[in-house]
Every structure is written in structure tokens, then in C-alpha cells.
C-alpha positions as CSV (number, residue, x, y, z in Angstrom):
1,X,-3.9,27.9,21.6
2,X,-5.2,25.1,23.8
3,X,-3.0,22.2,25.1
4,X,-4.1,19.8,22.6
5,X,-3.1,21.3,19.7
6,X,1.1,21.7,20.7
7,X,2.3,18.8,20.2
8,X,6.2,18.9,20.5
9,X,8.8,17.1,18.2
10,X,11.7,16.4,20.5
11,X,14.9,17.3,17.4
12,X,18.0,15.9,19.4
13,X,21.3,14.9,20.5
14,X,24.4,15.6,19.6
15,X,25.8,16.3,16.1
16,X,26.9,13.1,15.3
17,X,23.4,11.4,16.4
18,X,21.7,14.3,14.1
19,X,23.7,13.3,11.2
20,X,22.7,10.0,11.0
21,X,19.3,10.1,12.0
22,X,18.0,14.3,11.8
23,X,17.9,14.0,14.9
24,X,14.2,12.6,15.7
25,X,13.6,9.9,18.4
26,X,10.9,8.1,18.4
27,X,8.6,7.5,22.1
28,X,5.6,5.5,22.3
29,X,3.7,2.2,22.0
30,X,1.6,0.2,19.7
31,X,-2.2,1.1,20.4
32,X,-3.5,-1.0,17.7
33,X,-6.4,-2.3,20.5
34,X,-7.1,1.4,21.6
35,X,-10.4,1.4,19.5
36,X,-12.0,-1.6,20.8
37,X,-11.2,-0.9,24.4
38,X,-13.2,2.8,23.4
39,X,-16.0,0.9,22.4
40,X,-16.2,-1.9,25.0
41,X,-14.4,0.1,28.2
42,X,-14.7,2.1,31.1
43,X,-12.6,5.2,31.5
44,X,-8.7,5.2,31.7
45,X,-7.3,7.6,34.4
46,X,-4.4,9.2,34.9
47,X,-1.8,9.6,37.5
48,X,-4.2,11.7,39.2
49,X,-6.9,9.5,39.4
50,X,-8.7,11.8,36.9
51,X,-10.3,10.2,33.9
52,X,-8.8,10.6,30.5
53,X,-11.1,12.0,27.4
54,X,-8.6,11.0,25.1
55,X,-5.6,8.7,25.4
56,X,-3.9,9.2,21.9
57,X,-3.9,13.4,23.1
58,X,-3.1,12.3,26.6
59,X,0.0,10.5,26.1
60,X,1.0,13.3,23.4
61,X,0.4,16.1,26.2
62,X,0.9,14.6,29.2
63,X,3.6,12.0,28.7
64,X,5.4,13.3,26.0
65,X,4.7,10.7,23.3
66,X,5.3,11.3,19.8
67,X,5.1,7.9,17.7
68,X,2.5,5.2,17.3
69,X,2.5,1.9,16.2
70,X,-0.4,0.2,14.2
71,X,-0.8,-3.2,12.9
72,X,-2.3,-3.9,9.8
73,X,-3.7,-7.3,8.7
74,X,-4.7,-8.2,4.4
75,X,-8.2,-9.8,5.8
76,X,-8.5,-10.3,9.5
77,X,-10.2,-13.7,10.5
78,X,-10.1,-13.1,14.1
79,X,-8.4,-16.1,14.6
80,X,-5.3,-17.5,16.2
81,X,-3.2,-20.1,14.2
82,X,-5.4,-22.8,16.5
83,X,-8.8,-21.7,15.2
84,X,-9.6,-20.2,18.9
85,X,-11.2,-16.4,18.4
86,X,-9.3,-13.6,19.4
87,X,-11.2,-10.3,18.6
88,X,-7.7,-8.3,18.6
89,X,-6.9,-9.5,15.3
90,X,-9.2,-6.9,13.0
91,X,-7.0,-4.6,12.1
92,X,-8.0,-4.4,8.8
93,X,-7.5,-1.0,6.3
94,X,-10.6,0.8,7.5
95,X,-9.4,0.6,10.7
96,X,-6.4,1.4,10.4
97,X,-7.0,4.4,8.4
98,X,-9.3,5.9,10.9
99,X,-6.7,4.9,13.8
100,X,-3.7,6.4,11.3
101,X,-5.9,9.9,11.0
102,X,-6.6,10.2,14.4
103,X,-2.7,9.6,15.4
104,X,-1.4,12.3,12.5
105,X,-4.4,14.7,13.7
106,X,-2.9,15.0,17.5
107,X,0.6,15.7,14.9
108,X,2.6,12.3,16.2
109,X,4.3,10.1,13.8
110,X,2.3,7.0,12.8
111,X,4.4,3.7,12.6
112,X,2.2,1.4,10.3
113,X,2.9,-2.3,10.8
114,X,2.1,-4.6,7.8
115,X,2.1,-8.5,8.8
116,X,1.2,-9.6,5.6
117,X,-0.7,-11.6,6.7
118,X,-4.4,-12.5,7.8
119,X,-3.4,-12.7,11.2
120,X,-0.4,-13.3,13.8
121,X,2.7,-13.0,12.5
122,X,6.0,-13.7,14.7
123,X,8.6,-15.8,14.5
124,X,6.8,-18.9,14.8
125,X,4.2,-18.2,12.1
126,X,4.8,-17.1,8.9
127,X,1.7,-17.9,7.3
128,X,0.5,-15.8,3.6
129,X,-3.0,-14.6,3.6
130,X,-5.5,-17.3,2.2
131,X,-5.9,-15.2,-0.8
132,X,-2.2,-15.6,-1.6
133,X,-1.3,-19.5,-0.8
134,X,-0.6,-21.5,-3.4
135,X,1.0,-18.8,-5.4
136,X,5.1,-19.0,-7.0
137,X,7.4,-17.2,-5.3
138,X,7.4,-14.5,-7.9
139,X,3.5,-14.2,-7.5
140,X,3.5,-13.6,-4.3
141,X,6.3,-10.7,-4.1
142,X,3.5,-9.0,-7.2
143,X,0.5,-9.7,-4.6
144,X,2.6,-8.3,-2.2
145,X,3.6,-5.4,-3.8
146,X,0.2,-4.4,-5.1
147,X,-1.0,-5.0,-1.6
148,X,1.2,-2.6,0.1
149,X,0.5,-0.4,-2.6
150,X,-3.1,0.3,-2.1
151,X,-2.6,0.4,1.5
152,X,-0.5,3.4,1.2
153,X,-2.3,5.1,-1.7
154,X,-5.4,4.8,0.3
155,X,-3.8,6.1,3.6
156,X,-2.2,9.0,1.8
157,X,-5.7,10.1,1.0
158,X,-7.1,10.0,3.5
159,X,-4.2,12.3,5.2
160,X,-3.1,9.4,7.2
161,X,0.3,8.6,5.5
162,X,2.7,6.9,7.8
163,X,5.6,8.1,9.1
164,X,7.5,4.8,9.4
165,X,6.8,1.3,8.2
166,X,7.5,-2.0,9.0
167,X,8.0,-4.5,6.1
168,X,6.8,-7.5,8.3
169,X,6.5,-8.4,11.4
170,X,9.3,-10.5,13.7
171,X,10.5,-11.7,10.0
172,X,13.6,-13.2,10.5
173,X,12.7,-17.0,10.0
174,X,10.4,-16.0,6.8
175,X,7.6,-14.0,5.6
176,X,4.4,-15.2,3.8
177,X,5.1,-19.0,3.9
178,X,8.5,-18.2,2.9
179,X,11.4,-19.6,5.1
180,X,15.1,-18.6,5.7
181,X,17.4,-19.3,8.5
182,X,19.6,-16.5,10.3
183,X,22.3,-19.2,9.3
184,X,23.7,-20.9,6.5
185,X,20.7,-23.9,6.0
186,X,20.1,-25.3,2.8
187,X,16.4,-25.0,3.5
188,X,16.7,-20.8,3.3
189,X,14.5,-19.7,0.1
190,X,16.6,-16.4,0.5
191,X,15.6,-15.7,-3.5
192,X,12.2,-15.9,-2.7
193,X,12.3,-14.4,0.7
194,X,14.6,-11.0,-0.5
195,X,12.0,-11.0,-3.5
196,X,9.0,-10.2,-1.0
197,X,11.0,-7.4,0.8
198,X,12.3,-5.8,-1.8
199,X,8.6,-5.5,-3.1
200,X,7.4,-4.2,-0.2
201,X,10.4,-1.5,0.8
202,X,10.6,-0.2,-3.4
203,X,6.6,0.3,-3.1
204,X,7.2,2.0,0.3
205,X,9.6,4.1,-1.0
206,X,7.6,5.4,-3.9
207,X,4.6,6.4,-2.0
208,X,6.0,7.7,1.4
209,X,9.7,8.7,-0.2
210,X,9.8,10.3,3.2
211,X,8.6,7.3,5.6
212,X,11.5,5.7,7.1
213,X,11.7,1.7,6.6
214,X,12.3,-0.7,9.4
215,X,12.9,-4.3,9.2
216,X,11.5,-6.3,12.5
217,X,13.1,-9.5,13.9
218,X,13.1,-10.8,17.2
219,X,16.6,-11.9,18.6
220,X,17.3,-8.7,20.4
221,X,20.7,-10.0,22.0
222,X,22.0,-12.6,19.6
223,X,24.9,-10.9,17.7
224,X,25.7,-13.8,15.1
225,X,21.9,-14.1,13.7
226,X,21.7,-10.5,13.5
227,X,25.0,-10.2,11.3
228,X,24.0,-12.6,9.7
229,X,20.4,-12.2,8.7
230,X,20.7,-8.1,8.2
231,X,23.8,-8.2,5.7
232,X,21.6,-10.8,3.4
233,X,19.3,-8.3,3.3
234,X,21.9,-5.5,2.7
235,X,23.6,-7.4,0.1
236,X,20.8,-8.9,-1.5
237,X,19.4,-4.6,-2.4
238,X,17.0,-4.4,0.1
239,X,16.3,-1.1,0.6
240,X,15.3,0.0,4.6
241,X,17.0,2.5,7.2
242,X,16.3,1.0,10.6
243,X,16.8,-2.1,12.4
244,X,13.6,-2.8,14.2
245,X,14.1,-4.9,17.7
246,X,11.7,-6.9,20.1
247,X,13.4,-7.0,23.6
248,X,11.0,-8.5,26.3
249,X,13.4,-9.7,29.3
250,X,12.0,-12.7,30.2
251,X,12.6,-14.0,26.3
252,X,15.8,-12.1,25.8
253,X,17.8,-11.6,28.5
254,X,18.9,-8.5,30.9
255,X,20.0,-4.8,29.7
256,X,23.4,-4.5,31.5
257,X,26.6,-6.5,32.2
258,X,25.9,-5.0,35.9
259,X,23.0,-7.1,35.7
260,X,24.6,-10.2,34.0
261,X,28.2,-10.3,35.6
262,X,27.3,-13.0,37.9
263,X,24.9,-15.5,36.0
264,X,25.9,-18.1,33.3
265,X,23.9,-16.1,30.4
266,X,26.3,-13.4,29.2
267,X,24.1,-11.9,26.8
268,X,22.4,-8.6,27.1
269,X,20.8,-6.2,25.2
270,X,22.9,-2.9,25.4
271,X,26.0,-5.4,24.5
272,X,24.5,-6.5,21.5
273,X,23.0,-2.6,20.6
274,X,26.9,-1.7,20.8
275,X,27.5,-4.4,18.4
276,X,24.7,-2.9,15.8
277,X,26.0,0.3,15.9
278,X,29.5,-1.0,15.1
279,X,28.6,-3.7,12.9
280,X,25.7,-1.7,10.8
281,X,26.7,2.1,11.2
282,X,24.4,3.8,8.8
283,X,21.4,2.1,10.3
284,X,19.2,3.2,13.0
285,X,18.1,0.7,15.7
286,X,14.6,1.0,17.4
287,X,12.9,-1.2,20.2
288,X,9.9,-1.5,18.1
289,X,8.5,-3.8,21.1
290,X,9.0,-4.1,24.7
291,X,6.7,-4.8,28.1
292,X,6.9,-6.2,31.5
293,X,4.4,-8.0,33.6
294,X,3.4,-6.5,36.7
295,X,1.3,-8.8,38.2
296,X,1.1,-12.6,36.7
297,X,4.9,-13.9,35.2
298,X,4.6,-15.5,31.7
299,X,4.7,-19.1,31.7
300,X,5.2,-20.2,28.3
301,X,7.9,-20.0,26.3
302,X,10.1,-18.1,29.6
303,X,14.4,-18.2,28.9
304,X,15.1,-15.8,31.3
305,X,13.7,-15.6,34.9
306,X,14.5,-11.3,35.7
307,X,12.7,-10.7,38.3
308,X,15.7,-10.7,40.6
309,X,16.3,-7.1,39.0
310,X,12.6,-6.6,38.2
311,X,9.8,-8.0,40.3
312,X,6.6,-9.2,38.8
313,X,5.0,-5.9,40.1
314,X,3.9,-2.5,39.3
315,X,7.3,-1.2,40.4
316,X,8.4,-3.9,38.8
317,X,7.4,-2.3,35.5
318,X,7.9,0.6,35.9
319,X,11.7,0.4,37.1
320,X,12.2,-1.9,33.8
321,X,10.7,1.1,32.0
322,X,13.1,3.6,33.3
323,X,16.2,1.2,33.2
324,X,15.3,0.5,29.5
325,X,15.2,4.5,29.1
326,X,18.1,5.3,30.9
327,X,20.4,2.6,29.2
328,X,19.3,3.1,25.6
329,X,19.4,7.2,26.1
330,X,22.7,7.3,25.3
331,X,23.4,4.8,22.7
332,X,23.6,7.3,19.5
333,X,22.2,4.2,17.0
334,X,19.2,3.8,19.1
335,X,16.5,6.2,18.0
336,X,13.6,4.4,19.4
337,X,11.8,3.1,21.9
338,X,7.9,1.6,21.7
339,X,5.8,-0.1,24.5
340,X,3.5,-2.5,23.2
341,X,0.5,-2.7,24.0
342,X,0.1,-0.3,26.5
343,X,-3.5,0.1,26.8
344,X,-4.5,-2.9,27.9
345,X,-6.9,-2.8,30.7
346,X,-8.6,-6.0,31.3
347,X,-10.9,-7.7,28.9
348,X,-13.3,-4.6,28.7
349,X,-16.3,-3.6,30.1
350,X,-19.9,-2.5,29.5
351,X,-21.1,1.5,30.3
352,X,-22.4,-0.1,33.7
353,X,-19.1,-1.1,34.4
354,X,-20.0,-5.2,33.9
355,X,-16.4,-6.9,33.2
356,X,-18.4,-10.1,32.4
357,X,-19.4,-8.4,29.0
358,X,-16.2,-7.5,28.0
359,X,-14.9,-8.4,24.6
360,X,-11.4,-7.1,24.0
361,X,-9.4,-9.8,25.2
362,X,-9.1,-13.2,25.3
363,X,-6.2,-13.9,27.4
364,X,-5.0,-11.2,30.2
365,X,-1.4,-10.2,29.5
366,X,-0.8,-7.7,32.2
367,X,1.7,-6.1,30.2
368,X,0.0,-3.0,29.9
369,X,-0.2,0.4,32.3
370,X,-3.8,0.2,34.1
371,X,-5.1,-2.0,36.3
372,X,-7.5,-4.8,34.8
373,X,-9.8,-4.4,37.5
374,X,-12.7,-1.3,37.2
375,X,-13.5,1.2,39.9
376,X,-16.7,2.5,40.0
377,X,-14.9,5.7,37.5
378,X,-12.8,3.2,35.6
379,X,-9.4,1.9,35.7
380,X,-6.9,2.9,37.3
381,X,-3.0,3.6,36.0
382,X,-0.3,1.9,37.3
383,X,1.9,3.8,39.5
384,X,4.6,3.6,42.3
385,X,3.5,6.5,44.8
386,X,1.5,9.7,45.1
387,X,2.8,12.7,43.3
388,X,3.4,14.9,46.3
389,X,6.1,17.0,47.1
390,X,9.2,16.9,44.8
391,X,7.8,13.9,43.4
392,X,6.4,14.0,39.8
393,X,4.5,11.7,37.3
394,X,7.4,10.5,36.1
395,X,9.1,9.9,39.3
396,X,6.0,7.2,40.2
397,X,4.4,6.5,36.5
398,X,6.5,4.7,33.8
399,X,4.5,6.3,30.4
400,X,5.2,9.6,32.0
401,X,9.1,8.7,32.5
402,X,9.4,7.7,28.8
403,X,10.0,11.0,27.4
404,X,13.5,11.0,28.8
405,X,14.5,9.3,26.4
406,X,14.6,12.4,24.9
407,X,18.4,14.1,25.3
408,X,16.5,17.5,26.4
409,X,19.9,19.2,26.4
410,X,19.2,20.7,23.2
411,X,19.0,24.6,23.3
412,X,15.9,24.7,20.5
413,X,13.8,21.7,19.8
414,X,11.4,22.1,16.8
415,X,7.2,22.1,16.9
416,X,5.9,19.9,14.1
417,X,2.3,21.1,14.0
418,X,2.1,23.1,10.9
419,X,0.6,26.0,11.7
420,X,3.5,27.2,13.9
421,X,6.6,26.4,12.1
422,X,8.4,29.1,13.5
423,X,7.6,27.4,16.9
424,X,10.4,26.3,19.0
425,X,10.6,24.5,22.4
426,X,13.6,26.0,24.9
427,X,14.1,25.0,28.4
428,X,14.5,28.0,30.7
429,X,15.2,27.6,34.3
430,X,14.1,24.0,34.0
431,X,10.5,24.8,32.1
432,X,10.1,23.5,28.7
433,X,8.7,27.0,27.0
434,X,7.3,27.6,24.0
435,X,8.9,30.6,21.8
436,X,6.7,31.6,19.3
437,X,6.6,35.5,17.4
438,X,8.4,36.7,20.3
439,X,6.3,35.7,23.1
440,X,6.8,33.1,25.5
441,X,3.7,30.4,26.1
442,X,3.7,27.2,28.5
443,X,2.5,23.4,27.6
444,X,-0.6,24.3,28.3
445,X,-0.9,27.0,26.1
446,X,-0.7,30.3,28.8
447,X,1.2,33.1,28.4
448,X,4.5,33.3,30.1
């Protein structure tokens, strides 16, 4: 069997992590760009310097991946809430069920990410999709409903039924026009707001009974809004199983209290992950979002300047990366970790390699894991240091550290691709095997 076709399903952690959650964490990003930057850009290569054929197969096989975020908009415009064109936003359902197949074909779990919306939605903008403005609040939770119902019907047919879905994106100050407060405010439509979600989670759970539900919002480390805002949505019936997180530092603060103790701002993110878990115990928590800049520092909208524990660099990143890793790892609630937007590389370029042409991006984020900049055989990854000696790609490369999130202690971790069930994965003198009918086969697919 060739490389690309094991793809591993890391089934972890102790008993009372598998209890709660069967197990599964979730590694990854949101590649919801990956198909423009195909048809506008040179390579991306790998740690090596060698280029990739196929990133959705190279982070599976190489880095360990197993999840993958998508966004989905009801009738992209390609336009930002100021009118200005931004080709990212054209994530519409043809795309997204091609993007969808391709992710469930290299067998990783598809996250599908519905903004309801026909384009940006965070917590600033909460716009409906022109076809649904001006409807009643009661309207609008049918539109929404038989919206998210042909989505999934049509995704399930074409064999690209998602794995998890989020019912809105960064929603916690409204959804579809509709406003609340994470706060008692007299403004708060909470009627017309729980009406929308419950739509959208009871039409999820009749056509992927077995998709878990997250709910996104995006005040990582700010304990009273989340109580607040998650048990309206608990009492009012809404219906979901995991608490969906944005954490980007330089908007929400550090990790640690090591990393804290001396500044004015207390709050940090593991803190406030602690507080989930006791506060919401039957609920998962996943950092659905996360990034760090490794070469310009943000500067709009900046509440926390972290670069004296993570420079603006390429190390920078990649030593966020692995402190994110290393301090959610052990955090039983936390089942989850995606990187957004990790393919970015630049605004794209022509087959001759002419960035001028490029049509990806409008703005350069430098959030992502390659260089903007081209070489004559494409762009290169980000990365600390050779790997030479006892180093490895993980040791210099942060995609390639992500899959420690994974608690490897495990004796037997389970294969998900269908025509091995009885696979399993073991680790034997510090190789990650593959026991399948008796024998004994590497990653790669060899005989051991």
C-alpha cells in the first residue's frame, strides 16, 4: 500500500479524556484558499526544499494532520463589508464540495464552516445574505434551516459529509443581522438569535447524526462573556457538543501565567481553558483558529503586544506553535487545535513564476507557513534550521510539530481508512508501526 493511502487516526489519552470525547483530537488548519493558490501559484516545498504534489496528502503524511477546516458562504460577492474586492471570499457550495471530497478522500475529518452569510462574518459583522434581509425573525431561522439543509444533503452525496460543523462563524455578538450581547443588554434579540441556532444545529443533527457541532465565538480568555453567552445557549435547547475558540495572541493575550506574572493583563488563555472545563464539563473545547505573524506585526485592532515571548519572526512562529501545543496537550477538555490559514504564500503567481499576476490575495497577512516570496522552484516553508543530525522536521518546522498534540502514549491507535479496519498504529522502540494481519509495515508503506 503506498504512503498516501494510510492515513492514521490518532484515538487518545487517558480514560477519562476518551469518555468524554472517544478519544479523537483534532490537528490541522483551515485551507479554504488552497484551491486558488493551485490555480494561480508556484509550488509549495517542504522542509526539504523539495516541492510538494499535493498539500492536503502532505500535511496528512508528512505532518500528521487529520482535520480540515472549510468555509462556506450562501452567495459569495467577493466583497469585503467596504465594497473593496477580495477574491478569497468564493467559497460557495461547488467549491466546497469539491474541496470537502478531496479532504474525506486523503480519509481526514472535514470541519465545514457555515457563515451564513454572503461574505465575512466575525464579530464585527453580522450581516444575513441579501437574499434573506428584510425577513422576520422567524423567516429567517426557516431560510436558515433550509439553507443548511441542502448544503448537507448535497455534500452527503457527493461523499463529502462533514465531520464537524460550525453553526456560524465568531457568533457571539449575533448572527444574520441578529444581535445579542455576552451580557445582560436590553438590546439582545436572544429569542430571535437562539431561534437561528437551534435551526441550524437540529438540521445538522438530522443529516450528519454523527458530525459533531461546534459553536464559534471569539473572546478566547474572557471568562464572564463565555459563561455567560454559552449557558444562554445551553438553557435556551441549543443543541452542540463543542466550544469552538479563536485565540490569536496579539488580540487575546498570552498562554501561561509564566508569561503573564509580571504584566498588568492577567488574563491568559490556558487560565480561561481551565475555567471551560470546570464551568462546561460535558463540552469539548477546540482552538478552531490561531496564527502568528512571522515577519510584519498587525497593526490594527492590536491589545496585546507578545513579541517579548514571541518575536515577529519565523522562529517567532514557530515557538508560538509549539508553546500552543505543548500547553493545550494536556488540558483533557481541549480536543482541538486548527491553524488558520496556513497556506498562504504571497498573493500568487503565474506558471512563469510572475508575482505581479497573482490573484489570491489582497492584503499579505504573513500568518501562514511559506515564504511569500518565489524561488525559481517555488516557495519556500518556513523553518528554524536544517534537519541534520538529531534534529527532525518538527524540531525546525512548526506544521510538522503539530502532531504532538497528539498524547502518543497510547499502546494501539486506530487507522480510519476503511479498507483496513483491523489496522492499528503501535509505537515500538520509538517507530510508529503499522500492525496489520500479522505483519508489521512502516508510514511509508514497507515491510518491517
Amino acid at each position: 500500500m503506498k504512503k498516501h493511502s494510510l492515513f492514521i487516526l490518532f484515538a487518545l489519552a487517558c480514560v477519562s479524556v476518551c469518555a468524554q470525547t472517544n478519544g479523537t483530537r483534532y490537528v490541522g488548519g483551515d485551507i479554504s484558499v488552497l484551491p486558488l493558490y493551485e490555480q494561480h501559484n508556484s509550488p509549495y516545498k517542504d522542509v526539504s526544499g523539495k516541492n510538494i504534489s499535493d498539500l492536503v496528502t502532505w500535511f496528512v503524511n508528512d505532518c500528521g494532520w487529520n482535520t480540515f477546516r472549510v468555509r462556506i458562504f450562501v452567495n459569495p460577492t467577493k466583497k469585503d463589508q467596504d465594497g473593496s474586492t477580495n477574491p478569497t471570499v468564493c467559497q460557495d457550495l461547488e467549491y466546497v464540495t469539491k474541496l470537502g471530497k478531496r479532504i474525506k478522500d486523503a480519509g481526514a475529518y472535514f470541519m465545514l464552516d457555515f457563515h451564513y452569510s454572503d461574505t465575512w462574518v466575525d464579530a464585527t459583522h453580522i450581516q444575513a445574505p441579501a437574499a434573506w434581509k428584510g425577513k422576520s425573525d422567524a423567516e429567517m431561522a426557516k431560510a436558515l434551516g433550509e439553507y443548511t439543509h441542502n448544503v448537507l444533503t448535497t455534500l452527503n452525496e457527493a461523499g463529502a459529509t462533514p465531520d464537524l460543523v460550525q453553526v456560524g462563524n465568531e457568533i457571539m455578538y449575533g448572527l444574520c443581522g441578529i444581535k445579542v450581547k455576552p451580557y445582560d443588554d436590553n438590546s439582545s434579540n436572544w429569542d430571535g438569535y437562539l431561534g437561528l441556532l437551534k435551526a441550524g444545529c437540529d438540521t445538522v443533527r438530522s443529516l450528519c447524526p454523527e458530525a459533531k457541532i461546534i459553536i464559534h465565538t471569539d473572546r478566547p480568555t474572557n471568562n464572564s462573556h463565555n459563561d455567560y453567552y454559552y449557558k444562554k445557549l445551553i438553557d435556551g435547547g441549543v443543541d452542540f457538543d463543542v466550544i469552538g475558540l479563536s485565540y490569536y495572541p496579539f488580540w487575546h493575550g498570552y498562554l501561561t501565567y509564566s508569561q503573564v506574572s509580571s504584566k498588568t493583563d492577567k488574563n491568559y488563555l490556558k487560565s480561561s481553558l481551565l475555567h471551560l472545563k470546570n464551568k462546561f464539563p460535558d463540552k469539548e473545547v477546540q482552538i478552531v483558529e490561531t496564527a502568528y505573524n512571522f515577519q510584519y506585526w498587525p497593526t490594527e485592532g492590536v491589545n496585546t503586544d507578545t513579541r517579548d515571548v514571541w518575536a515577529c519572526s519565523v522562529a517567532g512562529q514557530y515557538n508560538f506553535v509549539k508553546d500552543l501545543v505543548d500547553a493545550l496537550k494536556p488540558l483533557e477538555n481541549v480536543t482541538g487545535i486548527c491553524y488558520w490559514f496556513p497556506e498562504e504564500a504571497g498573493n500568487g503567481d503565474d506558471t512563469n513564476l510572475n508575482t505581479s499576476k497573482g490573484s489570491v490575495i489582497t492584503t499579505w497577512l504573513n500568518r501562514g507557513f511559506w515564504n511569500e516570496s518565489p524561488t525559481q522552484s517555488g516557495h519556500a516553508i518556513n523553518k528554524t534550521a536544517l534537519v541534520s543530525g538529531t534534529k527532525t522536521a518538527a524540531d525546525v518546522c512548526a506544521p510538522y510539530y503539530m502532531k504532538n498534540f497528539y498524547n502518543e502514549s497510547t499502546e494501539a491507535l486506530e487507522i480510519a481508512k476503511p479498507e483496513a479496519p483491523q489496522s492499528r498504529k503501535i509505537l515500538r522502540d520509538g517507530r510508529i508501526l503499522i500492525e496489520r494481519g500479522g505483519s508489521l509495515y512502516g508510514l511509508d508503506g514497507s515491510r518491517q
